[in-house]
C-alpha positions as CSV (number, residue, x, y, z in Angstrom):
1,X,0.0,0.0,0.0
2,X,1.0,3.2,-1.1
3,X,2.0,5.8,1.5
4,X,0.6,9.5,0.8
5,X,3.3,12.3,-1.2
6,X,3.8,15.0,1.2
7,X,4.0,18.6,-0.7
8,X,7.4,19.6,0.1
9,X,6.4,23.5,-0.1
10,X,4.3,22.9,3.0
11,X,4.8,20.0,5.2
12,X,0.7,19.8,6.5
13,X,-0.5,19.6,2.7
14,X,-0.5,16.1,1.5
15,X,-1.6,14.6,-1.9
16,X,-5.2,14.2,-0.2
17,X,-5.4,18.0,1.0
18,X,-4.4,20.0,4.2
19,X,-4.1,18.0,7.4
20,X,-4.9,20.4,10.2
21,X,-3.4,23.0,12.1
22,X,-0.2,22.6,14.6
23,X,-0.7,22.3,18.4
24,X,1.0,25.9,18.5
25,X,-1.0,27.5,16.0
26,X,-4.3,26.3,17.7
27,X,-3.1,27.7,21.3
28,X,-1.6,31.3,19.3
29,X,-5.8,31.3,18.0
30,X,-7.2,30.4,21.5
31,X,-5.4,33.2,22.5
32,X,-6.4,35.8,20.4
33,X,-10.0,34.8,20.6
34,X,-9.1,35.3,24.7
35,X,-7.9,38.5,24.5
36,X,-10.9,39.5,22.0
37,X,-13.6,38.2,24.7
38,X,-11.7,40.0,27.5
39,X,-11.9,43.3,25.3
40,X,-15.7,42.8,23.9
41,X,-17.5,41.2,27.4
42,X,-16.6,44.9,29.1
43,X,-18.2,46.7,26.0
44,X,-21.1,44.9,25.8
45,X,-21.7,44.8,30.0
46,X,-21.3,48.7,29.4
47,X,-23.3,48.7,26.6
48,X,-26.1,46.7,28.4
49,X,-25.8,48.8,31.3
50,X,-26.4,52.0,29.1
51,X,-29.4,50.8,27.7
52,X,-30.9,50.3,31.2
53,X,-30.0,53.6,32.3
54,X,-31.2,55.1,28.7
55,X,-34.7,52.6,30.0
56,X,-34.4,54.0,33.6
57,X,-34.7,58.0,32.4
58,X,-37.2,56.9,30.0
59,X,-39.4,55.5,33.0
60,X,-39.6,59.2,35.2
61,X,-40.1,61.2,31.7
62,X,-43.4,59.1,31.0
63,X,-44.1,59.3,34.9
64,X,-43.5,63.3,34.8
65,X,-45.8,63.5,31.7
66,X,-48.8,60.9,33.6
67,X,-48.7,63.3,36.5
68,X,-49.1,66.6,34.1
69,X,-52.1,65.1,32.4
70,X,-53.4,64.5,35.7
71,X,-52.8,68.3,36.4
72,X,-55.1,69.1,33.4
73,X,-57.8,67.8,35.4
74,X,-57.1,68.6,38.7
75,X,-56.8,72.5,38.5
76,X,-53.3,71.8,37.8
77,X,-52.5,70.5,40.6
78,X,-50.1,67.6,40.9
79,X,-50.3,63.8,42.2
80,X,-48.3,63.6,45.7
81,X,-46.5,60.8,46.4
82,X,-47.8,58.5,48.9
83,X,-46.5,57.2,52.7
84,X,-45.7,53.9,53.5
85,X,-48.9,53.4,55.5
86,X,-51.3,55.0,52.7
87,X,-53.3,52.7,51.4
88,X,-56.6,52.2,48.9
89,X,-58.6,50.6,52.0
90,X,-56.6,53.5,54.6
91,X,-58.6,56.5,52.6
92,X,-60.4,56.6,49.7
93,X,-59.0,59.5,48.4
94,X,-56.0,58.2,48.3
95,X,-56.0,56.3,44.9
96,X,-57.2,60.0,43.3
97,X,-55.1,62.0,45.3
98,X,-51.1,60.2,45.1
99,X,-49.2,58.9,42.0
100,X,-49.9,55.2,43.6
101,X,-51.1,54.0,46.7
102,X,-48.5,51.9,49.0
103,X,-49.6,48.2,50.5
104,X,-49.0,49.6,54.2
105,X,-46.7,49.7,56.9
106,X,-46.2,45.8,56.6
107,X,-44.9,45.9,53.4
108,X,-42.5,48.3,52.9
109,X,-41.3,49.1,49.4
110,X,-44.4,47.4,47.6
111,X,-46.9,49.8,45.3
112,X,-50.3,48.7,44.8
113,X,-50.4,48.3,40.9
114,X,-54.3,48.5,41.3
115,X,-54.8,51.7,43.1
116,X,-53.3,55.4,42.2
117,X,-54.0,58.5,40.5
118,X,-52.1,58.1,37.8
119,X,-52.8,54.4,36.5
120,X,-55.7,55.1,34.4
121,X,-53.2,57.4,32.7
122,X,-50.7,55.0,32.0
123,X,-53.1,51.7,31.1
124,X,-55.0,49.1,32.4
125,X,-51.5,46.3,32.2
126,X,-50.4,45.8,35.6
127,X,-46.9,44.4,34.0
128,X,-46.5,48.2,32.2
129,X,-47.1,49.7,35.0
130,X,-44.6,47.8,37.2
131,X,-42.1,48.3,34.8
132,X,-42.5,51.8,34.4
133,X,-41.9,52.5,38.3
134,X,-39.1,50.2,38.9
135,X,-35.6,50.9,37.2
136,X,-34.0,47.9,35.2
137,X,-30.6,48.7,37.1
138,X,-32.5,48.3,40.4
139,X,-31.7,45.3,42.4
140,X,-34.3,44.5,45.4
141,X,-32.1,42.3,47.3
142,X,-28.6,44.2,47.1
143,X,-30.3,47.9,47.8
144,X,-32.4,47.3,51.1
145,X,-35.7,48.9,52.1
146,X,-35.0,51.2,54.9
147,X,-37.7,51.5,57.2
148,X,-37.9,51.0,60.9
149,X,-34.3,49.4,60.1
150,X,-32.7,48.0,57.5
151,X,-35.0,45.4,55.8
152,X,-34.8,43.1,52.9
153,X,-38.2,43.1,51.0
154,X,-37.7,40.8,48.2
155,X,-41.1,42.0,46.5
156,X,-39.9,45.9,47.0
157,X,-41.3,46.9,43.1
158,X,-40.3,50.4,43.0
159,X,-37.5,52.6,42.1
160,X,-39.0,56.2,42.1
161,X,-40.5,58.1,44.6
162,X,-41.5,61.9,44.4
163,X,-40.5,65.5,46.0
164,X,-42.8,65.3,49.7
165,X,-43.0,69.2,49.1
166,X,-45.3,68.8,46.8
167,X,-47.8,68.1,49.4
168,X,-47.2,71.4,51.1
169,X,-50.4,72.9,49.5
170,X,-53.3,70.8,51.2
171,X,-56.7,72.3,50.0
172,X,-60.5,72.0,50.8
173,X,-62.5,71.6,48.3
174,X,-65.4,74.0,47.8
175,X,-68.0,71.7,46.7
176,X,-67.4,68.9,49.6
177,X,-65.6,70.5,52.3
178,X,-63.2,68.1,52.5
179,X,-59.6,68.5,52.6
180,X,-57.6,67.1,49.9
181,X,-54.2,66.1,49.4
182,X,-53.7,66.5,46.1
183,X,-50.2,68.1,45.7
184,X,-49.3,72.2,44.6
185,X,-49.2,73.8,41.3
186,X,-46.7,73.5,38.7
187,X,-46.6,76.5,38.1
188,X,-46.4,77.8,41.4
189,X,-42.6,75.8,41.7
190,X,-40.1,78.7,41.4
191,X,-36.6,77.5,39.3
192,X,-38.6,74.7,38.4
193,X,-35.2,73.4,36.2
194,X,-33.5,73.2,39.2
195,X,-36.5,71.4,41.4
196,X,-36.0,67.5,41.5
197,X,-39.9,66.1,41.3
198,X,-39.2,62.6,40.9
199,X,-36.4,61.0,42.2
200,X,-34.8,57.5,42.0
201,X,-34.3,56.4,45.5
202,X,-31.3,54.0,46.8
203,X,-34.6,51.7,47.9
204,X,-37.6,53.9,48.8
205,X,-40.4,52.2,51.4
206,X,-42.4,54.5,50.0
207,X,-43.2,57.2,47.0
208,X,-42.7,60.1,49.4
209,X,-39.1,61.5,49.2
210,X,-38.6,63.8,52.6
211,X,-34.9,65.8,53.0
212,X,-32.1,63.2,52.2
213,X,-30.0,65.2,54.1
214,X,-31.1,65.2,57.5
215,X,-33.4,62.1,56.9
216,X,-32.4,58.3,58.0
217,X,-34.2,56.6,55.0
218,X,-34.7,58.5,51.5
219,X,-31.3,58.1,50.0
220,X,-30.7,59.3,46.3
221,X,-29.5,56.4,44.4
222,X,-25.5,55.9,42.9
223,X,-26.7,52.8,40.9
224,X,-25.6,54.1,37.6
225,X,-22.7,55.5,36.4
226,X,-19.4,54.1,38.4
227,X,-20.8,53.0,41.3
228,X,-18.3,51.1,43.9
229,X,-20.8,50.2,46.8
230,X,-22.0,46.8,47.3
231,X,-25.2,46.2,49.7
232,X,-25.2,49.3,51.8
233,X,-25.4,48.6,55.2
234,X,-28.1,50.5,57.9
235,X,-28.0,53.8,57.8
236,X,-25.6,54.3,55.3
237,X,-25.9,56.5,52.5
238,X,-24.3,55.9,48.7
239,X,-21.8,58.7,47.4
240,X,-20.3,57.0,44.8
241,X,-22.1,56.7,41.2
242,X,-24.9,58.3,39.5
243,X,-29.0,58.6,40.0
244,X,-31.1,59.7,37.3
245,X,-33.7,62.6,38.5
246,X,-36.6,63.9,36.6
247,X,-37.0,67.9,37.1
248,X,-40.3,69.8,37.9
249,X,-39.9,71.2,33.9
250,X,-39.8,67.8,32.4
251,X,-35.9,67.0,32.3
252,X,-34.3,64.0,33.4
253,X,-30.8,64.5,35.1
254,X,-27.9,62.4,36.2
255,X,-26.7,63.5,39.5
256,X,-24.4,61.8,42.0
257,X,-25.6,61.3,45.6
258,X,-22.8,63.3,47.1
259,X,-23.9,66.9,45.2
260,X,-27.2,66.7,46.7
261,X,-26.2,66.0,50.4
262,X,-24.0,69.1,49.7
263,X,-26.8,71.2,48.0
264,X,-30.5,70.8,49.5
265,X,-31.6,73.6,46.7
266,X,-32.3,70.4,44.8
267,X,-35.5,69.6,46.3
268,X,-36.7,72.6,48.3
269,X,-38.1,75.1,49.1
270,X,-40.5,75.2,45.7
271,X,-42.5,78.2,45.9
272,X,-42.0,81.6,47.6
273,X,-44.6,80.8,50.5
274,X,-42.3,77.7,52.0
């Protein structure tokens, strides 16, 4: 039996074709296909994580504009946000007077999809609606509820919570008597580009947003951006990174955590009277 003519120009070519590659040439491709993953798995975890952000101001620009067509209605006033223990069954204004409604004081965190001024606004879906108040970024178990404590409500399904000054303006209504807590007038916020309406909380217990600098639970977020901290122990606040914050006039804002400890003219006062 005949045994197969090697080309003698290249030693893998014999008279039946090419015969493979060597051991070192395999390892010298392995390793360029390494050091392409280790260049391209960075870009596309940034890449991912800029979408989500992009998602994340998307989510507080269709809030902002919900709340304004509820203005329309309302004498221009605004939805507030609500507390913790503000329920549907606690008041039944509540569900025409805040944003949402909260599931109480035992659950912490959790926004009753069913009940809430705004709803109606944004559609009858339950699953749009709890994607439009929870950032994609957000992580329920690694940014804790702080309420009473530190807690770890797995279900927590928000992100977002709004100014509390615009409650400050409680009103009785003429026709009823009662007293109402829908939230001010838009156009009664003074510098309302520098105002932050709706803001994206480290993890809020609540949609009510009260002084994150002398407060012990409503923390602005660092979860975009370069963000170094890890789950933030009780108490703590997060300096580090980025939150995105929607504006009383409609524009959505990256701002780091530390620049609004250092500068309470984000939030307050609104209007001349406060």
């Amino acid at each position: 039996m005949n045994s197969p003519v090697r080309n003698p120009r290249n030693p893998r070519v014999r008279s039946g074709g090419l015969t493979g590659f060597t051991l070192i040439e395999l390892l010298v491709v392995v390793g360029i296909i390494a050091v392409l993953m280790s260049i391209l798995i960075p870009a596309l975890g940034r890449a991912r994580e800029q979408a989500k952000d992009v998602q994340c101001k998307n989510n507080e620009s269709q809030l902002y504009k919900a709340c304004l067509i509820f203005s329309v209605g309302n004498n221009d006033r605004l939805p507030r946000g609500a507390k913790v223990w503000e329920t549907a069954a606690s008041d039944n204004q509540i569900e025409f007077t805040t944003a949402w409604a909260m599931l109480g004081d035992a659950k912490p965190g959790q926004a009753d999809l069913d009940h809430g001024a705004i709803w109606p606004i944004i559609g009858n879906s339950r699953q749009l609606r709890q994607a439009l108040i929870m950032c994609p970024s957000d992580q329920t178990g690694q940014d804790q509820v702080r309420y009473n404590g530190l807690q770890y409500v797995p279900q927590r399904n928000m992100s977002y919570s709004f100014n509390s000054h615009i409650t400050d303006d409680d009103y009785t209504d003429p026709a009823s008597g009662k007293v109402l807590l829908r939230g001010i007038r838009i156009g009664r916020v003074k510098r309302a580009a520098q105002k932050i309406m709706i803001w994206e909380e480290l993890a809020p217990n609540d949609a009510w947003c009260s002084n994150p600098i002398t407060g012990s639970d409503d923390f602005p977020s660092g979860r975009h951006g370069r963000r170094k901290t890890g789950t933030i122990a009780n108490g703590t606040r997060e300096t580090s990174g980025q939150a995105n914050h929607c504006f009383f006039d409609g524009h959505v804002e990256p701002i780091n955590p530390q620049e609004i400890y250092n500068n309470r003219s984000y939030y307050e006062p609104l209007t001349e009277s406060e």
